[in-house]
C-alpha positions in Angstrom: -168.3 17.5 45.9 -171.5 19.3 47.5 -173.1 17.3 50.1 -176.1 18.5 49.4 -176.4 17.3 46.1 -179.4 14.8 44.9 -178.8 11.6 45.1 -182.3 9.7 43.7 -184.2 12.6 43.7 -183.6 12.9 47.6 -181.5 15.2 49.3 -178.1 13.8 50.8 -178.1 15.0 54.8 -174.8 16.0 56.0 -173.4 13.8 58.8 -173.4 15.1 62.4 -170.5 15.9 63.5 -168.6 13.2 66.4 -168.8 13.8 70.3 -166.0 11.7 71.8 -168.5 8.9 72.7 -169.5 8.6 68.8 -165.3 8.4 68.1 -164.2 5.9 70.8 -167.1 3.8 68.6 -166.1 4.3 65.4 -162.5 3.3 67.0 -164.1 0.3 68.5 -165.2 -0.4 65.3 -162.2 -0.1 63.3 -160.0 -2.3 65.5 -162.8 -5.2 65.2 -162.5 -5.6 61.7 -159.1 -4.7 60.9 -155.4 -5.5 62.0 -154.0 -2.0 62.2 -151.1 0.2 63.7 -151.2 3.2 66.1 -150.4 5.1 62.6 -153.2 3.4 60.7 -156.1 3.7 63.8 -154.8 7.5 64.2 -155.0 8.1 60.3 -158.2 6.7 60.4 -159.8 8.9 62.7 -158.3 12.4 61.7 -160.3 11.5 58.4 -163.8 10.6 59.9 -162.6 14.0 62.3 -161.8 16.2 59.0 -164.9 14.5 56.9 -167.6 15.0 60.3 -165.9 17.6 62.2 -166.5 17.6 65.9 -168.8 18.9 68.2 -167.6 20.8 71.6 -165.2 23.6 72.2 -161.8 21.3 72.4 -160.6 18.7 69.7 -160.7 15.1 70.3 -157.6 14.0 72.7 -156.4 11.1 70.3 -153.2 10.1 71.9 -155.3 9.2 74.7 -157.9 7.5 73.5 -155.6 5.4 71.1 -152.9 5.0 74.3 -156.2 3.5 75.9 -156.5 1.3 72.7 -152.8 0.0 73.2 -152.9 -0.4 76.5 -155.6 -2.6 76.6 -154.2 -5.1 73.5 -156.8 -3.6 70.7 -153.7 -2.9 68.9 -150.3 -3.8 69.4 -147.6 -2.2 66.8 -145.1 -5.2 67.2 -148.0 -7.8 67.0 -149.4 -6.3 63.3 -146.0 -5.3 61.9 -144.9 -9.1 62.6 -147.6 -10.6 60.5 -147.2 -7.8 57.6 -143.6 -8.5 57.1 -144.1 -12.1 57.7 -146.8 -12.2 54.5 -144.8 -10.1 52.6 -141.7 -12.4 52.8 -143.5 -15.3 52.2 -144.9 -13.5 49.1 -141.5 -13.2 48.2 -141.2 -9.2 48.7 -137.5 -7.9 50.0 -136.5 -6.3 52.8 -137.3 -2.5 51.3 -140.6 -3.3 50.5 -141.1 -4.7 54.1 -139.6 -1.6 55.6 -141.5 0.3 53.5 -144.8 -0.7 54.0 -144.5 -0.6 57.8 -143.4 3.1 57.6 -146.5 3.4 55.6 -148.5 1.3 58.5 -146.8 3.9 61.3 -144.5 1.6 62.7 -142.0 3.5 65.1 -138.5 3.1 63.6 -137.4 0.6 66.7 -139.9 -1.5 65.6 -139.7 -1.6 62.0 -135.6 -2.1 62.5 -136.5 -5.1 65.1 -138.5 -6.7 62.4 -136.0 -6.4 59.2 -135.2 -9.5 58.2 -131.7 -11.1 58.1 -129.7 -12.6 55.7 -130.8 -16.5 55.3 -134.5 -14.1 55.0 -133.7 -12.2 52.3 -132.2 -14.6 50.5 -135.4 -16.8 51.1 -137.1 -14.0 49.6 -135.4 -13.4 46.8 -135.8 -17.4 45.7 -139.8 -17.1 46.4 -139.8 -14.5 44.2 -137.8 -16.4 41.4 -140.0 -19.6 41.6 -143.4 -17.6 42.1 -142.5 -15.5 39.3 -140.6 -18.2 37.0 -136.8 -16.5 36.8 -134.1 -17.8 37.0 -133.7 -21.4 37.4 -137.2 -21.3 37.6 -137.5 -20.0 34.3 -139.0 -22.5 31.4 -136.3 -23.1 28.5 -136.7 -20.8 25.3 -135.1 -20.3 22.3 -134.1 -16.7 22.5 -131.2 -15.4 21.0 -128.6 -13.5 22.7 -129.6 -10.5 22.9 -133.0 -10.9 23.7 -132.4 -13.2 26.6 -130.5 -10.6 28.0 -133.1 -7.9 27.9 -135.5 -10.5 29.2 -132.7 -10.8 32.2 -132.6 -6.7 32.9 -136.2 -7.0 33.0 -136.5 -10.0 35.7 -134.0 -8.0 37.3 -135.7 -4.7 37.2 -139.1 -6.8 38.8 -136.7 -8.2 41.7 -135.8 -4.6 42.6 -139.3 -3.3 42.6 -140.3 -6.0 45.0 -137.7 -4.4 47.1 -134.5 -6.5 46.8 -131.6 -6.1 47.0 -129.2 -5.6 43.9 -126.9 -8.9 44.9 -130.0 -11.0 46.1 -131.5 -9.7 42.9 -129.2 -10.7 40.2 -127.8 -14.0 42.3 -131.5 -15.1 42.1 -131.8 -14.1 38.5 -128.2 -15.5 37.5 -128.4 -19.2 39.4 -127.7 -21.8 36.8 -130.1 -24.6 38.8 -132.6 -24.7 41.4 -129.9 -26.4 43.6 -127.1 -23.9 43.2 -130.2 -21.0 44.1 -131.4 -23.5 47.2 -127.6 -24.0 48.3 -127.4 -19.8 48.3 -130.2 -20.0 50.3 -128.9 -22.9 52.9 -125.5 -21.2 53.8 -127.1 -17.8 55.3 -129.6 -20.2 57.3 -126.4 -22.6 58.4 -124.8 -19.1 59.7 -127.7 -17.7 61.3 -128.1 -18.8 64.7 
């Protein structure tokens, strides 16, 4: 789109372009109202960079200014990808959606690999997803045939995967006969975690 185009009759001024004072605000900024990643902060402000430009002879030194972020607490990689995977496990989401997401967020790969969850997690994950979503043992009685039943089945199924679980976690979830059988699934992987 032209920036110069009308907007109410008025002409839309073009932004100046940043100075490294103007960036190390918008930065500022940024981390005050958001939890973000290294990735996400850096992201950030290569667009307001590519949108503004920048005024001087040399680019912006990011690493630095975001190394000056880390360093003094602003953002912390570990801290943010804890709570992400955290919310999306309680959400019920599996461990591939997890993993994924903090890719997406910029997580280094020790980090994202320190936060995967275990076993008795996934498995938690996999029944919050059953009750939230009502399959499984969670699921209210009907009065579908065969057939139908087990297309409604592939389908659950095909939802559990999306959310990023695991085939086996997937189908034991779908395929529990009672909520205590699913809980008692759930129970062991805790028992052997330690």
């Amino acid at each position: 789109m032209d920036d110069e185009r009308a907007t109410f009759g008025r002409a839309r001024r073009r932004a100046k372009p940043l100075d490294s004072a103007r960036l190390e605000e918008l930065a500022v900024a940024y981390v005050a109202r958001f939890a973000t990643s290294a990735g996400k902060l850096r992201a950030y402000l290569q667009r307001k960079l590519r949108e503004r430009g920048f005024e001087g002879e040399e680019g912006p030194d990011l690493d630095a200014l975001i190394s000056k972020f880390v360093d003094k607490g602003y953002v912390d990689d570990e801290a943010f990808g804890r709570a992400k995977a955290e919310g999306l496990a309680a959400r019920g989401y599996g461990a591939r959606r997890v993993e994924q997401t903090l890719r997406a967020a910029g997580i280094g790969e020790d980090v994202r690999q320190a936060l995967a969850p275990d076993e008795a997690k996934k498995r938690l994950a996999a029944q919050t997803m059953a009750r939230k979503r009502g399959f499984g043992p969670y699921a209210r009685p009907s009065d579908l045939g065969p057939e139908e039943a087990r297309k409604l089945a592939e389908k659950r199924l095909a939802a559990m995967l999306r959310a990023g679980h695991g085939f086996e976690h997937a189908r034991r979830a779908i395929e529990a006969r009672s909520v205590e059988e699913l809980e008692e699934w759930v129970a062991e992987a805790q028992d052997e975690t330690p």
